[in-house]
C-alpha positions as CSV (number, residue, x, y, z in Angstrom):
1,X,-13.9,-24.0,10.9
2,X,-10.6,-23.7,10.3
3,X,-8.7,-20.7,9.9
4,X,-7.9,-19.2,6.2
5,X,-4.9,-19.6,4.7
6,X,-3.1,-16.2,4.6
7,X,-3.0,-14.3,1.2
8,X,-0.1,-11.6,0.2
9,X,0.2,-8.2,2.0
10,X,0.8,-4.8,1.5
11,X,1.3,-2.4,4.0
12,X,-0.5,1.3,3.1
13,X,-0.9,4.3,4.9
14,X,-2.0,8.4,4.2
15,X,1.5,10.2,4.1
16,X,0.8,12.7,7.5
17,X,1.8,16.1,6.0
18,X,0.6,15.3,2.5
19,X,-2.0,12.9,2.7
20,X,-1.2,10.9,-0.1
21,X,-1.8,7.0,0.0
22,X,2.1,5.3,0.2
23,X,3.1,1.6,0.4
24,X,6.0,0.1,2.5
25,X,8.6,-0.8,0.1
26,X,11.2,-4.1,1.2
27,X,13.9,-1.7,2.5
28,X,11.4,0.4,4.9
29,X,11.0,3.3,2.7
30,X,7.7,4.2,1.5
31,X,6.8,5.1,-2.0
32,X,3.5,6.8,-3.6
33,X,3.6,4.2,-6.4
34,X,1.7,0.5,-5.6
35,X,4.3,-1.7,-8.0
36,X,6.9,-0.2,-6.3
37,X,5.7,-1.9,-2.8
38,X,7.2,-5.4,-1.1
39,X,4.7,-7.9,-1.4
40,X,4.5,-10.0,2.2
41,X,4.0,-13.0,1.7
42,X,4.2,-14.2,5.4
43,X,2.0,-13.9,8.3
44,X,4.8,-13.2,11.1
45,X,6.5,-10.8,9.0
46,X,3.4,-8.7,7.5
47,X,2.7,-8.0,11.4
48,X,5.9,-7.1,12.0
49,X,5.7,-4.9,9.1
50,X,2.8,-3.0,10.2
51,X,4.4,-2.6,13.6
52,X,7.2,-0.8,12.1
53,X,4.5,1.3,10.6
54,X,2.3,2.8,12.8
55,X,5.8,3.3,15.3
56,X,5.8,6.3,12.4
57,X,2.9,8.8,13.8
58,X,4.8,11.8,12.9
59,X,5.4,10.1,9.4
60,X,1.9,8.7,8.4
61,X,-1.4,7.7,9.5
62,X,-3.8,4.9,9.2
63,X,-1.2,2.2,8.4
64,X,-3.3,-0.8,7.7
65,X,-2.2,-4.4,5.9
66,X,-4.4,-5.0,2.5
67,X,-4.6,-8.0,0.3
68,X,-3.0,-8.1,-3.0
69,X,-1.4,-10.6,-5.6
70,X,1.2,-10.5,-7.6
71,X,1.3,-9.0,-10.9
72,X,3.8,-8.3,-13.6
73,X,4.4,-4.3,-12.6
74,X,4.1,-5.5,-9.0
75,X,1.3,-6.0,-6.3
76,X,-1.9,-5.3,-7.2
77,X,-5.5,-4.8,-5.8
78,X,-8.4,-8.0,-5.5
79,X,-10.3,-5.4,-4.0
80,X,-11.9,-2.4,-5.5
81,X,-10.9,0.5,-2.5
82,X,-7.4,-0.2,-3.0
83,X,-7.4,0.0,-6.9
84,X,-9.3,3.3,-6.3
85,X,-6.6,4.3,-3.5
86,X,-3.6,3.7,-5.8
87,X,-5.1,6.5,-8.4
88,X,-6.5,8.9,-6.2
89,X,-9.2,11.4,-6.0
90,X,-11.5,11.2,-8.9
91,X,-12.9,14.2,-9.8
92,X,-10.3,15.3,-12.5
93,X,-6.7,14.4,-13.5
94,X,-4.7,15.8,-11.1
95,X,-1.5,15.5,-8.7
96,X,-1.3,11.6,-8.9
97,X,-3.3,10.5,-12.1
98,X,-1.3,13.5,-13.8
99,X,1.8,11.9,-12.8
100,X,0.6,8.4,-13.3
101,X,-0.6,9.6,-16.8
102,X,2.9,9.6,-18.1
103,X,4.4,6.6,-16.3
């Protein structure tokens, strides 16, 4: 079987002190807002990415690549835990879907 081509990547983590989800942006900074994230669209470089990642433990935790396509506000989810990620907890409008409420 051969191997399957490579889709678009996003590097995500949980901020360490805050635990908010973040995304690597293009220049190495991270940011709490998914259309603000850089969009990998290479193999070698979305490892490379995720190295420079989790060489941050006092920054963040659980740094992980996730699949995403490109959208007109950005990357976006194919897969349901990361749209649920980007808004966070659920239970009521708070923190993030408070702020994301008047974006």
């Amino acid at each position: 079987m051969p191997p399957r081509p490579f889709t678009p990547k996003v590097v995500t983590a949980n901020d360490l002190l805050e635990g908010d989800v973040i995304y690597l942006r293009q220049d190495g900074s991270w940011t709490r807002l998914l259309g603000e994230a850089y969009l990998i669209t290479e193999e070698d470089e979305a490892k490379a990415r995720l190295a420079e990642a989790e060489a941050q433990p006092g920054k963040l935790v659980g740094a992980y690549l996730t699949d995403m396509k490109a959208g007109d506000n950005g990357p976006e989810p194919v897969h349901f835990r990361e749209d649920f990620r980007r808004t966070g907890p659920s239970n009521y409008a708070h923190g993030k879907q408070e702020d994301l409420r008047h974006v």
